[in-house]
N, C-alpha and C positions, 0 to 999 in steps of 0.2 A: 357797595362792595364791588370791585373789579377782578377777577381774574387777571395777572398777570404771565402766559403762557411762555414759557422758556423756551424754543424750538431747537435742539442741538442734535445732527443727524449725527451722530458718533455713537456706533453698537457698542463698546467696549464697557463693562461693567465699573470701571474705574473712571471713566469719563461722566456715567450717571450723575447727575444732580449739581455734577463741579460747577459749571457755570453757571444755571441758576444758583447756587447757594453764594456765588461771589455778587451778584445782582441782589440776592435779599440783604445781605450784607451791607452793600450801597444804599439801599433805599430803606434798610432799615427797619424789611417787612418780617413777615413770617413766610417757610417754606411747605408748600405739599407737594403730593406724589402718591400717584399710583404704580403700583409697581411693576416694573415690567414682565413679561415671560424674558426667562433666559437661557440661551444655548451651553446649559449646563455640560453636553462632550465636550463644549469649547474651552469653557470657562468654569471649572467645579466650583471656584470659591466666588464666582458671582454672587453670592448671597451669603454670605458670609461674615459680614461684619454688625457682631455682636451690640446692642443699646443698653444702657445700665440698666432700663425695664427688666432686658431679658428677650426682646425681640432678635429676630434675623430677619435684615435688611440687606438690600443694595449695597453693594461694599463701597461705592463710588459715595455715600452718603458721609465718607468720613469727612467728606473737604467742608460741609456743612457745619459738625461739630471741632473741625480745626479753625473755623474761623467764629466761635465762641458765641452760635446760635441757641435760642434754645429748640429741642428738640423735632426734626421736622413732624408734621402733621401726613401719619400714614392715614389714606382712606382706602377704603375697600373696592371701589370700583369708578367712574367716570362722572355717574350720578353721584354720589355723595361730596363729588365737588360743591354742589350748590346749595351743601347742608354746611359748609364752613363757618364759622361765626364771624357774622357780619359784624359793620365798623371798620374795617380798614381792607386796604387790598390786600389779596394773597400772591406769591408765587408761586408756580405750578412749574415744577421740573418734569420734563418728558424724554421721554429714550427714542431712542432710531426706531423702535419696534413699535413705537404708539403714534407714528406719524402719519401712518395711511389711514387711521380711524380718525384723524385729528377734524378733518370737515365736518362730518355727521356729528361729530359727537360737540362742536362750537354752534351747531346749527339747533343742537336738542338744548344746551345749554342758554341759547339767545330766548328760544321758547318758553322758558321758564322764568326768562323777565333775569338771565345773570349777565351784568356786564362782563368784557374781557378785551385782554388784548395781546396783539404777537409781538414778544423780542426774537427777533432770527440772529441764531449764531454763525459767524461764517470767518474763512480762516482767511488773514489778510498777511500782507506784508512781513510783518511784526508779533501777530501772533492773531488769537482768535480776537474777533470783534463781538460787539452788541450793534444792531439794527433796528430801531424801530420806524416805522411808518415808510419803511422804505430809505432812511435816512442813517448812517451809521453815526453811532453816538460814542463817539471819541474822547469823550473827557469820562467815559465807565474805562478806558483803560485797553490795550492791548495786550493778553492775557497770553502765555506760554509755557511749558513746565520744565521744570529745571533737573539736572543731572538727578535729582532723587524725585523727581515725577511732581514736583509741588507745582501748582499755578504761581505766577509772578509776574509782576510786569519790569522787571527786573531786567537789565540785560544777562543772557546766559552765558557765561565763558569757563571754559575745561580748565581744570585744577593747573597750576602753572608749575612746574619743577618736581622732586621726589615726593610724593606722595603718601598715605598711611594707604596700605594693600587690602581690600576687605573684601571677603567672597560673601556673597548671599547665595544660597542653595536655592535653585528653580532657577526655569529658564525665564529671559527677561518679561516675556511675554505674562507670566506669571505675575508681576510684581506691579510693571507698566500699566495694563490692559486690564486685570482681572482683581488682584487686591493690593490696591495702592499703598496699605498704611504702614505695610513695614520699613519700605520703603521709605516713603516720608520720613518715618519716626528716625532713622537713620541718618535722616538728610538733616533733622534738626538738633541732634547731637552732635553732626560735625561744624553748623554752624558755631558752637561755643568751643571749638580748639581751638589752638592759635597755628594748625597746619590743613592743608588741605585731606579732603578724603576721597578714593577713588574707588568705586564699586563693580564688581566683576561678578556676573552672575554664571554658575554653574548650576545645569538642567541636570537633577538628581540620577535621572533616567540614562544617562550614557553609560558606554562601558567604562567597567570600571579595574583596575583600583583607582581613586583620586589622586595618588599620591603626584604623580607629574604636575596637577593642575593646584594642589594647597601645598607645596612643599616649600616656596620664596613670599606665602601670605602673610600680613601681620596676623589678620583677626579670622574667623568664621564665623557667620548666623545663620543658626537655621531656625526658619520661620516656620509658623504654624500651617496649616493647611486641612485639606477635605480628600486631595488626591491619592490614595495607594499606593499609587506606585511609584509615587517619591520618597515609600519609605528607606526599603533597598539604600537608596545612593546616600540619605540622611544617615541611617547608621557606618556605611561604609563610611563618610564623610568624619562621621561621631571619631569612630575607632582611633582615626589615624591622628585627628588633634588629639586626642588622649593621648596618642604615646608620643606625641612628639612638640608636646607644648605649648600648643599654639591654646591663644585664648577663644574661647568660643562661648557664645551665648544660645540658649535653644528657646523658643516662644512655641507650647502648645503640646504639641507635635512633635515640633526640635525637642523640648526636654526629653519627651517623649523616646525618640530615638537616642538621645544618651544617653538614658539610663537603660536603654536594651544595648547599647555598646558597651556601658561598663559591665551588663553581665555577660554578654557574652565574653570579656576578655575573662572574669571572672571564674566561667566556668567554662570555657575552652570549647566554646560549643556557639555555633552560626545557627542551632536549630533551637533560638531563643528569638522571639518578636511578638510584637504586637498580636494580637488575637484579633485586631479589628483587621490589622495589614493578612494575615495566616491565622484562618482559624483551628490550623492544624496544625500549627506551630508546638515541639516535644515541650516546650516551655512554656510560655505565656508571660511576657515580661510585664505589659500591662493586661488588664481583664474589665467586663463590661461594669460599669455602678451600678445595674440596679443586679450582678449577681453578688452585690455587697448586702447584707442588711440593713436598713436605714440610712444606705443611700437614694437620691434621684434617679432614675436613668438617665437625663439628662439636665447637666449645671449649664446654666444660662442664668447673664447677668451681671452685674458688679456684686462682688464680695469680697470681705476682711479676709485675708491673708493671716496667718500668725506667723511670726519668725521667731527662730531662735537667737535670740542676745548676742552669743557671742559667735556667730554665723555671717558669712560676708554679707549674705542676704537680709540678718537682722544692721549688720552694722549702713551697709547700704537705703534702707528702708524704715528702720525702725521695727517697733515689736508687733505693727499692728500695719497692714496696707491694701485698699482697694484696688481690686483690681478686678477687669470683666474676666468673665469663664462661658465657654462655649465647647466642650466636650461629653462624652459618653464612656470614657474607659479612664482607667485609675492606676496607680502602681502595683501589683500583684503584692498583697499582703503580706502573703508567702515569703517574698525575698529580699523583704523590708531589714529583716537580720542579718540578715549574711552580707547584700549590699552595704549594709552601714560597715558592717564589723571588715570590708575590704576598701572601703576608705567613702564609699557612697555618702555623705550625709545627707540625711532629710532636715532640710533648713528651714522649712518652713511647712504649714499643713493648714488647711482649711479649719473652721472657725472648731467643730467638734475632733478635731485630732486625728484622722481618718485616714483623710485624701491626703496623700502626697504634693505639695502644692510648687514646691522648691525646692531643688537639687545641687551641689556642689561638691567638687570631690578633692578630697583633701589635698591630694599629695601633685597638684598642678597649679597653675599658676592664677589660669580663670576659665574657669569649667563649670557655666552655672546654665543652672535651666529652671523655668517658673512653668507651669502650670496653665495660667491663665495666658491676658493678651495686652502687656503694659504697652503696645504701638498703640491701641486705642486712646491713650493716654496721653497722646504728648502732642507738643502744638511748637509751631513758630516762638522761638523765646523763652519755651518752656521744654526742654527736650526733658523723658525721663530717664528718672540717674541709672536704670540697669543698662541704656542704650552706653550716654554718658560714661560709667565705668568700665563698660564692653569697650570703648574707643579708648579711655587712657591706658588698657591692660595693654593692647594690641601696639598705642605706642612705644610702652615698655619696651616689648618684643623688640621691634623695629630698632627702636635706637639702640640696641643689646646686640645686635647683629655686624657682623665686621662690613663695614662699609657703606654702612647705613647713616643716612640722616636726615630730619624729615625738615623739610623748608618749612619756616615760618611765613603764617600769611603776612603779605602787606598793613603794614597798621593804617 
């Protein structure tokens, strides 16, 4: 057995494991990792992405299972590298932060009778390279990421003519650097249009009202998150596609903050949020799972979805769908009635009936938000359909607009 060591000085949580995982990919192997510390004031959702186990890992580990690995090999610390199961090579994805222990620890590794060896990543020309022995190895590919952050060896060029308009909530840094997969998952739904898509990220935290910055948007997503204080600009964000038709999709979080935007419009009252965002909030739109009975404290994991039939969400999905869950707080039970009976539907619920899983509100165009985190879900080729039907609502919009018309791509 060899050790195959990945070397990529790139701190960014999003960048973790990309290039090893494109290298096991090549060769065919399997991937490990130790995981790094991370500059969580930097980066909240460094660690963030959810595994059907139920683990939280590196969020950078999604380029791994986007390119249809099975699951990498977490170990616990440096030594248990040399507990791998022998038989074939491994590769070992490493972070900017484990590169100063990298000698001692190939030196305690050699002593133990383990082969190994260094691929150095460095950035060329063209995009990043592979190195070994000193030697760059050019036919693994000149690797770059593309307007939605994907690795490709692809040449990259910006959407060409009118475009379909789309805001992602958080600033880019958020998306780029820290958790890549909404991103992505975005970028692989617009590959099956037949027009380009252009992505404008808006940092929830500015002043606000939004309304200057979504007022000429096709689409809005807001994505899931770990940050607080993106909640504020998420429901300000919420509010204003509610009243003014814009289609929006919410993952996590996002749903999260719609359905504290449709009650606040509901009941005429901003002192409605999140309990996790304001624990003192007069309302509580969502509340903790474990002050449920026979709830979790926290859902981690891939889990069945139920949808209701005749719900965009069942129509979209079907009556049954997996999807990972990574949260702590639920729909306030409470205002489960009153939300539905003002146009809120609960579309869908977790396998015993409980959890709010799915949201859609009637009397709009496309106003839906799930629970869990279908970006874990989608791949090159394979975009999934909530992404998918979030991009044709939004064309809708677009070509409904005086003056509007969106270029088809080149065939």
């Amino acid at each position: 057995m060899s050790l195959i060591f990945v070397v990529h000085d790139a701190p960014e949580p999003a960048q973790f494991g990309a290039m090893a995982a494109i290298l096991a990919a090549r060769l065919h192997l399997p991937l490990a990792y130790v995981e790094p510390e991370w500059q969580l004031a930097r980066y909240p959702d460094a660690r963030q992405h959810v595994t059907a186990a139920g683990g939280l890992v590196a969020s950078g580990l999604i380029w791994h299972e986007r390119l249809g690995g099975a699951p990498a090999q977490a170990v616990p610390d440096w030594r248990a590298l040399a507990e791998l199961p022998a038989g074939r090579d491994w590769i070992i994805a490493l972070g900017a932060a484990q590169l100063a222990e990298l000698p001692a620890r190939l030196r305690t590794l050699a002593e133990r009778g383990v082969r190994h060896q260094l691929v150095q990543v460095a950035a060329g020309a063209r995009g990043q390279v592979f190195s070994r022995y000193g030697i760059t190895q050019t036919d693994w590919g000149h690797w770059r990421r593309d307007d939605f952050g994907r690795w490709t060896t692809r040449a990259v060029t910006p959407p060409a003519g009118p475009a379909l308009r789309i805001v992602l909530l958080g600033a880019r840094q958020d998306h780029w650097a820290a958790y890549p997969a909404t991103l992505a998952a975005l970028g692989d739904a617009a590959d099956g249009r037949p027009w380009p898509v252009a992505v404008a990220f808006v940092a929830p935290q500015r002043a606000l009202p939004l309304g200057d910055l979504l007022r000429d948007v096709d689409g809005v997503l807001l994505p899931g998150g770990s940050a607080m204080a993106n909640v504020a600009g998420q429901i300000s964000a919420a509010r204003y596609t509610l009243a003014h038709g814009i289609p929006t999709l919410g993952l996590c979080l996002g749903m999260q903050t719609m359905a504290t935007a449709v009650a606040q419009e509901m009941l005429g009252s901003d002192r409605v949020n999140l309990a996790e965002a304001d624990p003192n909030a007069a309302i509580a739109s969502f509340v903790a799972l474990a002050d449920t009975a026979g709830l979790p404290a926290h859902r981690l994991g891939e889990q069945r979805m139920l949808c209701r039939p005749a719900s965009r969400l069942g129509t979209l999905l079907g009556p049954r769908f997996a999807v990972r869950y990574n949260h702590r707080f639920h729909l306030n039970p409470a205002l489960k009635s009153d939300l539905e009976h003002y146009g809120l539907a609960i579309s869908a619920t977790d396998s015993g009936g409980s959890v709010a899983d799915g949201i859609e509100f009637n009397r709009h165009a496309f106003y839906l938000g799930v629970q869990g985190h279908p970006e874990l879900s989608s791949a090159p080729g394979r975009p999934h359909p909530l992404l998918t039907a979030f991009l044709a609502a939004a064309a809708i919009r677009a070509e409904s607009r005086p003056g509007r018309r969106l270029t088809t791509r080149p065939a």
